[in-house]
C-alpha positions as CSV (number, residue, x, y, z in Angstrom):
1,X,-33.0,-38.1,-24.2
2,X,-30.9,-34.5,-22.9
3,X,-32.3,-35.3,-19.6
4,X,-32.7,-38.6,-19.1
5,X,-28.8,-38.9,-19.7
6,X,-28.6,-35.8,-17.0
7,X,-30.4,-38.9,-14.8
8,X,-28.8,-41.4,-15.6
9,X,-25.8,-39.7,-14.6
10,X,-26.9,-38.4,-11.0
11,X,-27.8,-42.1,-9.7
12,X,-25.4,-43.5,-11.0
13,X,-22.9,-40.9,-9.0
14,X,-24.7,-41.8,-5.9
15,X,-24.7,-45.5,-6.4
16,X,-20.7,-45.4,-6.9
17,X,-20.7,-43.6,-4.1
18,X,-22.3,-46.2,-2.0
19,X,-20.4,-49.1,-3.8
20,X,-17.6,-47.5,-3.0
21,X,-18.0,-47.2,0.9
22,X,-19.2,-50.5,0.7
23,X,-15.6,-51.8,-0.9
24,X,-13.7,-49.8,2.0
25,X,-15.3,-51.2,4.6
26,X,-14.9,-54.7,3.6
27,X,-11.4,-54.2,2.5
28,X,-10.8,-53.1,5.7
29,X,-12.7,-55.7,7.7
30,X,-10.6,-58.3,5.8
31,X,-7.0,-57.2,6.9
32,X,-5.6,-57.8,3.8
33,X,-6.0,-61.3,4.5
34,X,-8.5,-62.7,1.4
35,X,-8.8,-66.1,2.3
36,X,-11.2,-68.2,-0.2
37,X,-14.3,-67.7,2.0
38,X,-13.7,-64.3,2.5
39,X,-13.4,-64.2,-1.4
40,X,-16.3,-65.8,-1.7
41,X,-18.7,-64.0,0.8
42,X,-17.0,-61.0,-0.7
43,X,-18.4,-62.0,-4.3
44,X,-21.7,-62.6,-3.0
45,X,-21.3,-59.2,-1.6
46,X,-20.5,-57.2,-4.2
47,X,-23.4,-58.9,-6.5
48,X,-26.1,-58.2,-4.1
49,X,-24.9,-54.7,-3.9
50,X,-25.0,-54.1,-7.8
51,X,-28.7,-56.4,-8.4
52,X,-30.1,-54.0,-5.4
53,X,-28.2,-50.7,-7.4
54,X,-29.9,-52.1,-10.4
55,X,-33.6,-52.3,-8.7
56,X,-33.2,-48.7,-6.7
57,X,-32.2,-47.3,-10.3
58,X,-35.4,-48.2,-12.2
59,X,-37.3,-47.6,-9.1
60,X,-36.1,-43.9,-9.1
61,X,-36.4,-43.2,-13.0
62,X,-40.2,-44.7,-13.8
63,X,-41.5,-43.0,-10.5
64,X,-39.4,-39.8,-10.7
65,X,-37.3,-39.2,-13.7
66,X,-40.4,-39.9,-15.9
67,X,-41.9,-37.1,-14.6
68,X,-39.1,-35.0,-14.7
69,X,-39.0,-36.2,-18.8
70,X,-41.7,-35.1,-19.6
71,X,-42.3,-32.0,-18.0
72,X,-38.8,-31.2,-20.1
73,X,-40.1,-32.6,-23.3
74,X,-43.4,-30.1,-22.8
75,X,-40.8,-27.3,-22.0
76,X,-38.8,-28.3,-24.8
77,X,-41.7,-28.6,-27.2
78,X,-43.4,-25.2,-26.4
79,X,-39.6,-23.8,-27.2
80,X,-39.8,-25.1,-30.2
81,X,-43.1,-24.1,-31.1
82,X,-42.4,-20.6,-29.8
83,X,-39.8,-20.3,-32.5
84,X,-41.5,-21.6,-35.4
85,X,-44.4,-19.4,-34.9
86,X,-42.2,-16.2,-34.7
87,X,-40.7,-17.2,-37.6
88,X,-44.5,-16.9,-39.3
89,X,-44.9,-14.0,-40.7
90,X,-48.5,-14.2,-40.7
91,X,-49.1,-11.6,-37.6
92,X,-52.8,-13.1,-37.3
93,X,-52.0,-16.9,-37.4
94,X,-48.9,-16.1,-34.8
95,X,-51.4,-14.7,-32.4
96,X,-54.1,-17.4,-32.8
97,X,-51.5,-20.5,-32.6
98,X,-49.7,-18.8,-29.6
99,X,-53.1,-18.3,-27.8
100,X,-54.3,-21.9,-28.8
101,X,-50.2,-23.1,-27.5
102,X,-51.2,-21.4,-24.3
103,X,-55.0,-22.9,-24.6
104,X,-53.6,-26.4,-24.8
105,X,-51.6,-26.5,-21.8
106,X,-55.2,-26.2,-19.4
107,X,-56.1,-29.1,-21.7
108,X,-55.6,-31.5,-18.8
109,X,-56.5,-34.9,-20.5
110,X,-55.2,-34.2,-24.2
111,X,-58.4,-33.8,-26.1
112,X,-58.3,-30.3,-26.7
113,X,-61.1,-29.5,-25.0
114,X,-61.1,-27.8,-21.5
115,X,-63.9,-29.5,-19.2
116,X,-65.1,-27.6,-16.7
117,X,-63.1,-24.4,-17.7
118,X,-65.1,-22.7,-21.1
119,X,-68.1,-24.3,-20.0
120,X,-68.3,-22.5,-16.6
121,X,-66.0,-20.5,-15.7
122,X,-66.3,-18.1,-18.9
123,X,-69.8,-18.6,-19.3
124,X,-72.4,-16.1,-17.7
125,X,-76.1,-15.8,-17.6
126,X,-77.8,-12.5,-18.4
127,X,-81.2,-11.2,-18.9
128,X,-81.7,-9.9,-22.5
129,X,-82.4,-6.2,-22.9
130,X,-85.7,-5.0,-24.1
131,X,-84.2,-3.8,-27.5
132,X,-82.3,-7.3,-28.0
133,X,-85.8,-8.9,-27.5
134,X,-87.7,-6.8,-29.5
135,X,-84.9,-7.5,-32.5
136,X,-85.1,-11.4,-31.5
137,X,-89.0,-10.8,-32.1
138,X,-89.2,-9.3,-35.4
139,X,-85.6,-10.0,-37.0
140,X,-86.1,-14.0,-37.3
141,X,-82.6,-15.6,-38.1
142,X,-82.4,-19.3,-38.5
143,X,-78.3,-20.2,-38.4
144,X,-76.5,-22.8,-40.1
145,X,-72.6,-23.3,-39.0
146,X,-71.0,-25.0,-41.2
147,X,-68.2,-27.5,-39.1
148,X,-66.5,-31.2,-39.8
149,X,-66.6,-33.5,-37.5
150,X,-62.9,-33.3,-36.6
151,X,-64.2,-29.5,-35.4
152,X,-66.8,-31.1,-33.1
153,X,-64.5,-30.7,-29.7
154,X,-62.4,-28.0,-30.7
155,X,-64.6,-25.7,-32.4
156,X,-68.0,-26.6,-32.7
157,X,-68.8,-27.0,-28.8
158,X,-67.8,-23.0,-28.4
159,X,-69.7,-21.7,-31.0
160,X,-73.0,-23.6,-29.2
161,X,-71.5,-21.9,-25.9
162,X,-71.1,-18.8,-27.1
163,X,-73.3,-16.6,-30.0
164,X,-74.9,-19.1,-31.5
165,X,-77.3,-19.4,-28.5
166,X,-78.8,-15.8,-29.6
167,X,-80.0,-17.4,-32.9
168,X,-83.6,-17.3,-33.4
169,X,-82.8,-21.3,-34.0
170,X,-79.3,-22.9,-35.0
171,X,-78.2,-25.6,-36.5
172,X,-74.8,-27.4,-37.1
173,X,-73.5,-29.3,-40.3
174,X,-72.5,-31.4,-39.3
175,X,-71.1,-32.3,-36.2
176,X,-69.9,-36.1,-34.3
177,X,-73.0,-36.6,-32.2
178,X,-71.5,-38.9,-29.8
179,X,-69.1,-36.4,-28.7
180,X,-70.7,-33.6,-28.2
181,X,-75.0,-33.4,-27.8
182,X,-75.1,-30.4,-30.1
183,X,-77.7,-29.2,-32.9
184,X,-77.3,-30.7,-35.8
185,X,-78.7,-32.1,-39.5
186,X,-76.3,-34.9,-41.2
187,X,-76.8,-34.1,-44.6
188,X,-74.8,-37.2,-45.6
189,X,-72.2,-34.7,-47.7
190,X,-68.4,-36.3,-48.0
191,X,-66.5,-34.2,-45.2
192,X,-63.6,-31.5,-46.8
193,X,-62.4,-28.8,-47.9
194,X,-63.1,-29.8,-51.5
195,X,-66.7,-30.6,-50.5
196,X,-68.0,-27.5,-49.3
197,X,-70.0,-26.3,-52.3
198,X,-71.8,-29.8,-51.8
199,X,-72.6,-28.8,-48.3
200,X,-74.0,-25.3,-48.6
201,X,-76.1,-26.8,-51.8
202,X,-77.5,-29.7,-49.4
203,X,-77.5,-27.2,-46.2
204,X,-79.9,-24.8,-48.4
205,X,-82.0,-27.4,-49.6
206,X,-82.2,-28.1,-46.5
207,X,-83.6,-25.2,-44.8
208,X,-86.2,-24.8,-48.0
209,X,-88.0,-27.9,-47.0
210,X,-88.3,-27.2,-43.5
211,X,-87.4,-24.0,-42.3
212,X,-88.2,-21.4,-44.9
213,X,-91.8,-20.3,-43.8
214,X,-90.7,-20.0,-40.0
215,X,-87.7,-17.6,-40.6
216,X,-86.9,-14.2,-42.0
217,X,-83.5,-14.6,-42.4
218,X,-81.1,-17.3,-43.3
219,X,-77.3,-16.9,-41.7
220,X,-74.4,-19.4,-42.2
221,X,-71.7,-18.6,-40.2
222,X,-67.7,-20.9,-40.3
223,X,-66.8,-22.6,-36.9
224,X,-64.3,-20.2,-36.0
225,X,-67.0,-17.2,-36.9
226,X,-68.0,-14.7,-33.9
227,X,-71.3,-13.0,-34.4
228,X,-73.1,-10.4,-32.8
229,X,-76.7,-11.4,-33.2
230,X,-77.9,-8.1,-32.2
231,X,-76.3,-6.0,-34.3
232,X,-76.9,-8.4,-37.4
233,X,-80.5,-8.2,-37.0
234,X,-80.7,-4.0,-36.4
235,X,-78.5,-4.3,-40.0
236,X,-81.3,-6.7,-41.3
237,X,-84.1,-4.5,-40.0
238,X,-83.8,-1.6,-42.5
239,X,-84.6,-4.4,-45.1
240,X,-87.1,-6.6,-45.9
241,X,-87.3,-10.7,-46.2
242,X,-89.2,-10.3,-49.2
243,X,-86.4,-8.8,-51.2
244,X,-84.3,-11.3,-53.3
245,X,-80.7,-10.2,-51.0
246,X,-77.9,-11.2,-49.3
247,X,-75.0,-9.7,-47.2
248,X,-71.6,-9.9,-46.2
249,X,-68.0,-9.2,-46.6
250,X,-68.2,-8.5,-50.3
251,X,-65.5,-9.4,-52.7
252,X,-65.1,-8.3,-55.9
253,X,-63.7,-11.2,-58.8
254,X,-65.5,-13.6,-60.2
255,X,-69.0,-11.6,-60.3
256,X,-69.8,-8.3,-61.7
257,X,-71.4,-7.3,-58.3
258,X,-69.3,-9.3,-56.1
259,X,-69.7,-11.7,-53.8
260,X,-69.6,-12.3,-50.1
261,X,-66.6,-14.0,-48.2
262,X,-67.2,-17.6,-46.5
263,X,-65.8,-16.6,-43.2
264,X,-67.4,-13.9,-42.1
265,X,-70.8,-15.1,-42.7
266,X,-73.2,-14.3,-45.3
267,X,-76.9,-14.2,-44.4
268,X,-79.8,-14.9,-47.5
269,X,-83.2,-13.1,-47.2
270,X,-86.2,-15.7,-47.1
271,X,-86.8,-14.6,-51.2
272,X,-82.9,-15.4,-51.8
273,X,-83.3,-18.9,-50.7
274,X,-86.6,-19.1,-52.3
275,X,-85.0,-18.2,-55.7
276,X,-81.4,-20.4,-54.9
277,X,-83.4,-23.8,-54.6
278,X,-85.9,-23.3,-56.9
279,X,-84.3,-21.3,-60.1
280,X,-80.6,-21.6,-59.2
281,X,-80.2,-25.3,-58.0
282,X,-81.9,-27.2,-60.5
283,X,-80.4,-25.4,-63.7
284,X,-76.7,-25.4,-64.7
285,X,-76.6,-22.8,-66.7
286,X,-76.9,-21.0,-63.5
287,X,-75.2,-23.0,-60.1
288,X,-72.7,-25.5,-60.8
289,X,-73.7,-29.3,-60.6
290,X,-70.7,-30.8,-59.1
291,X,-70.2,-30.3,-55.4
292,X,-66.3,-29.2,-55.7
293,X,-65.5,-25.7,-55.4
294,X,-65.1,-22.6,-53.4
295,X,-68.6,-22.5,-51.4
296,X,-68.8,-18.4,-51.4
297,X,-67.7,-17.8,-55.0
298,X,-70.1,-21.1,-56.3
299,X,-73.1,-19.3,-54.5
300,X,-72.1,-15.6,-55.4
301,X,-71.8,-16.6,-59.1
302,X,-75.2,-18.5,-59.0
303,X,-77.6,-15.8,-56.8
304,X,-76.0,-13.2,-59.4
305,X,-77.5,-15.1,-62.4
306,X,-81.0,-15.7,-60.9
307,X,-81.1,-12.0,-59.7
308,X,-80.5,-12.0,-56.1
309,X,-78.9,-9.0,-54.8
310,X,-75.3,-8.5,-53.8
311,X,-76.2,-6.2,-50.6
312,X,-73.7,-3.7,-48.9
313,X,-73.3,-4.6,-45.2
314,X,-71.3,-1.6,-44.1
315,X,-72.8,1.2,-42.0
316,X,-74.0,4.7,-43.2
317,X,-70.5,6.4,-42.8
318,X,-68.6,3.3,-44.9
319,X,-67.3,1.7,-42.0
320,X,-67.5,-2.0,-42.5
321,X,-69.9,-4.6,-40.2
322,X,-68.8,-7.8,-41.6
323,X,-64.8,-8.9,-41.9
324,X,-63.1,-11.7,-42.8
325,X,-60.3,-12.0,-40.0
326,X,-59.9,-11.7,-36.5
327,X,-60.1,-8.7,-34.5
328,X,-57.0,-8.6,-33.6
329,X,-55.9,-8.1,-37.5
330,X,-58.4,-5.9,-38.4
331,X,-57.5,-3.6,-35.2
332,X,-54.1,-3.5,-35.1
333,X,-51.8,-0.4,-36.0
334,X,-49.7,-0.3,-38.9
335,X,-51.7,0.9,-41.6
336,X,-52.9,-1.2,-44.9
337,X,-49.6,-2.9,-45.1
338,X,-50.4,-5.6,-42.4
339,X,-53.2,-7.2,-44.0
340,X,-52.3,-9.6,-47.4
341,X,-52.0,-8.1,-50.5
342,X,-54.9,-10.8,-51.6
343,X,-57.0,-9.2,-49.4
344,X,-57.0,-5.5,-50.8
345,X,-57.1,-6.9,-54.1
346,X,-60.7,-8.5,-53.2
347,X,-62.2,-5.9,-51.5
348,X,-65.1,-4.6,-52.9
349,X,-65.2,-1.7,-51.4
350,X,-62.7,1.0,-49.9
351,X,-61.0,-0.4,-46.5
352,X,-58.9,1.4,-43.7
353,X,-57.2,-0.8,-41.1
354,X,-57.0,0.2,-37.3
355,X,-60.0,1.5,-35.3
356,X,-61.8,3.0,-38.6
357,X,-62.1,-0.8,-40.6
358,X,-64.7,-0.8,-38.5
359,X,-68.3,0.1,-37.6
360,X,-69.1,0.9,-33.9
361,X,-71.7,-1.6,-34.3
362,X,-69.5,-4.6,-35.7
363,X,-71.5,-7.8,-37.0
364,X,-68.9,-10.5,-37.5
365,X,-65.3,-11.9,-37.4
366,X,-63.2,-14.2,-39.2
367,X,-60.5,-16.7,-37.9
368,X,-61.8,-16.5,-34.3
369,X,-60.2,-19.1,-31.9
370,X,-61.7,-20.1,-28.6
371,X,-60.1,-18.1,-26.3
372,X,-61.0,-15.1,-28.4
373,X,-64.2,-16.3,-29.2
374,X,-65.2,-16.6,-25.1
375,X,-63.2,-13.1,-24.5
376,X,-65.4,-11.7,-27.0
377,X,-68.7,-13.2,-25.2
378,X,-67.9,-11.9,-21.7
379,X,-66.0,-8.3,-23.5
380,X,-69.6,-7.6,-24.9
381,X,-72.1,-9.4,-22.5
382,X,-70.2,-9.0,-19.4
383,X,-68.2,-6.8,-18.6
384,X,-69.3,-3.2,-17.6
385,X,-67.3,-0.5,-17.6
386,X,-69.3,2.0,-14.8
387,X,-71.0,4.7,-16.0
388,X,-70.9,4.1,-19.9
389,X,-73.5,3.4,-22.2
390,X,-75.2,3.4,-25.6
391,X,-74.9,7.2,-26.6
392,X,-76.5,6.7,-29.9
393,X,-79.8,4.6,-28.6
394,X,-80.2,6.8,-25.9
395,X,-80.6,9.9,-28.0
396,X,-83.1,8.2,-30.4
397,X,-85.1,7.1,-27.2
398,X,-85.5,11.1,-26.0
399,X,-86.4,12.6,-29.0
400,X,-89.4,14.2,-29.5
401,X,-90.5,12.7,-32.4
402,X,-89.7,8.7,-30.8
403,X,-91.6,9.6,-28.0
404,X,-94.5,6.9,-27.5
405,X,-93.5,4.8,-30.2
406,X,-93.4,1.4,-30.3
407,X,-89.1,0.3,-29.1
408,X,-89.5,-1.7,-32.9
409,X,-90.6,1.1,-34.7
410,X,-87.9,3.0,-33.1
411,X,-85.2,0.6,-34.0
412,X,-86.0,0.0,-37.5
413,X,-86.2,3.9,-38.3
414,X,-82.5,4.7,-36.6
415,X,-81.6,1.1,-38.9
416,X,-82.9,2.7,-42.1
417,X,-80.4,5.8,-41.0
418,X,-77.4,4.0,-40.5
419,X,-77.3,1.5,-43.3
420,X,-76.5,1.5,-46.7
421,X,-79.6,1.5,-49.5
422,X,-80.5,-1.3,-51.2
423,X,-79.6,0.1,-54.2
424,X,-76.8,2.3,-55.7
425,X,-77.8,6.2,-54.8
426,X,-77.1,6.9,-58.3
427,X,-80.1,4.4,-59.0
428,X,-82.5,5.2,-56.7
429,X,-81.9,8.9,-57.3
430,X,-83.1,8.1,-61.0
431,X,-86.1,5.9,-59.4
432,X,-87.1,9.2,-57.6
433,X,-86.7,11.7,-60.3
434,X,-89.0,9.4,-62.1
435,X,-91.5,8.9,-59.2
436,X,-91.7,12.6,-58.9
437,X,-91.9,13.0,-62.7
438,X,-95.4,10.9,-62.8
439,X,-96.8,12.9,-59.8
């Protein structure tokens, strides 16, 4: 309204201007001599002059000063927005909402989704190493992403551009079909936050009746998850299918082994899933009936009580592989003050923000928008910086004792080294006391 006044204002300046002149010269024509026709003429004048005013007015502000509007109220708006979000003081929402701000200005027709920009311009074709193949080959990992249909434009149609695509096979649940051609099983589940237990229930039953022999491994991942594929499945390799486990982020209430976050992903071994539908679903003494709850908790209290394994994701120094917020919280200085005081409260196990929260070979983040999420996927498939390379593969492939093995073989030995047992050292110290007892 500011600067449609401002408008307003200017033409009307130059019209008086005009209407002025216009007064002048017919006073002046008239010699002060105002006879009843030149009254008259001079009446017909004057309303000519202020009808055409009228017309050159609204001519000027729908073909100009609308423009000039709304570019304001955009200016205006972001302004606005700018302040709210510094008065957040949530550090890892103010960076996501500021990068989705600047996200939805390229959004040239309003639906929040950029056409033509994340779908080529930051996507790039590349041939998949020998040791990313070799893991695809052996390390099966079926993937279930867990969206709403609201998500289907503004979060589900990165995901399929981005790490998903490195999934053995991939699903989504569920997703609007006639916006987007994506993968995706409608489990016929009422859409909500409230309803998400109900989904990962139906989603599970899901994948026991027709996907359970074809996989190894069973990953569900949040819409605004990132994943590196690769490095999930050399985690994955130094265990087997056949053990009742799952990993994640692990939290510590509610169980007495804990249980893994939602948003980083958790991924359930083929025996896990087995044991889930077929012990834990139908009983409930041990999952809980009614779809309402917290997804992650529901399932960590139910594999708990039909003996499924609470693994430990993090790498052989500590360092943890899975996280349940964006990189750019986990990462940034500061110390442990700058995450929630929720958060340290839930960890299961010791955490140290800045460049040691994390493993060098990092599975998945949390609360990952799209610009992050395709930075990410050109960062790690992408870009090159010249001359650097994999110091810790390349040492395991010219060893002596790797020499003609089997790239596999290799892999899965150097996995073994760099994860965390299965079980508690304390435990399997026992176990091999015991072994070594009987020998």
């Amino acid at each position: 309204m500011h600067l449609f006044g401002h408008h307003f204002v200017d033409t009307c300046q130059s019209e008086f201007t005009y209407f002025s002149i216009a007064i002048a010269i017919t006073t002046l024509g008239s010699n002060n001599d105002m006879t009843p026709i030149r009254r008259t003429n001079f009446a017909y004048f004057l309303l000519g002059f202020v009808l055409a005013s009228v017309f050159y007015f609204i001519q000027t502000t729908t073909n100009s000063g609308a423009v000039i509007s709304n570019a304001g109220f955009v200016k205006i708006q972001q302004q606005s927005q700018a302040k709210g979000l510094i008065e957040n003081e949530d550090p890892d929402i103010l960076v996501n909402k500021l990068a989705e701000a600047h996200e939805d200005d390229n959004d040239e027709d309003g639906d929040g989704h950029q056409h033509g920009q994340n779908e080529g311009m930051f996507q790039h074709t590349h041939e998949e190493t020998a040791v990313a193949g070799a893991l695809k080959q052996s390390v099966r990992v079926f993937c279930w992403i867990m969206t709403a249909k609201k998500n289907t434009l503004s979060r589900a149609v990165h995901v399929n551009a981005t790490w998903a695509q490195r999934c053995n096979k991939y699903v989504f649940v569920s997703v609007n079909e006639t916006a987007a051609k994506l993968p995706n099983v409608d489990l016929n589940v009422t859409e909500g936050r409230n309803f998400l237990w109900a989904k990962t229930k139906a989603a599970h039953q899901y994948i026991y009746d027709n996907e359970l022999d074809n996989f190894d491994w069973f990953l569900k991942a949040d819409d605004d998850t990132y994943v590196i594929m690769e490095n999930l499945r050399f985690m994955l390799l130094a265990y087997s299918p056949s053990d009742p486990v799952y990993f994640g982020c692990k939290f510590k209430p509610f169980t007495k082994q804990g249980y893994m976050s939602g948003g980083s992903g958790y991924v359930l071994s083929r025996e896990a899933v087995k044991r889930f539908v077929e012990e834990g679903l139908p009983d409930p003494k041990k999952c809980k009936q009614a779809g309402t709850g917290a997804e992650d908790a529901e399932i960590g209290r139910c594999l708990e009580k039909i003996n499924v394994t609470a693994g430990d994701s993090r790498d052989s120094r500590g360092r943890h592989r899975m996280l349940p917020f964006s990189p750019l919280s986990h990462l940034q200085a500061g110390g442990n003050k700058t995450m929630p005081a929720w958060f340290y409260q839930y960890m299961y196990y010791p955490y140290e923000q800045g460049k040691e929260c994390c493993s060098d070979y990092m599975i998945s983040f949390h609360y990952v928008n799209k610009g992050t999420m395709y930075a990410l996927d050109n960062l790690l498939y992408h870009i090159r910086p010249i001359g650097f390379f994999d110091d810790l593969w390349t040492r395991e492939l010219g060893s002596k004792e790797n020499a003609g093995k089997e790239i596999i073989d290799t892999l899965r030995a150097l996995a073994e080294r760099k994860s965390q047992p299965l079980l508690p050292k304390a435990t399997e110290a026992k176990d091999t006391d015991k072994k070594a007892e009987k020998e």
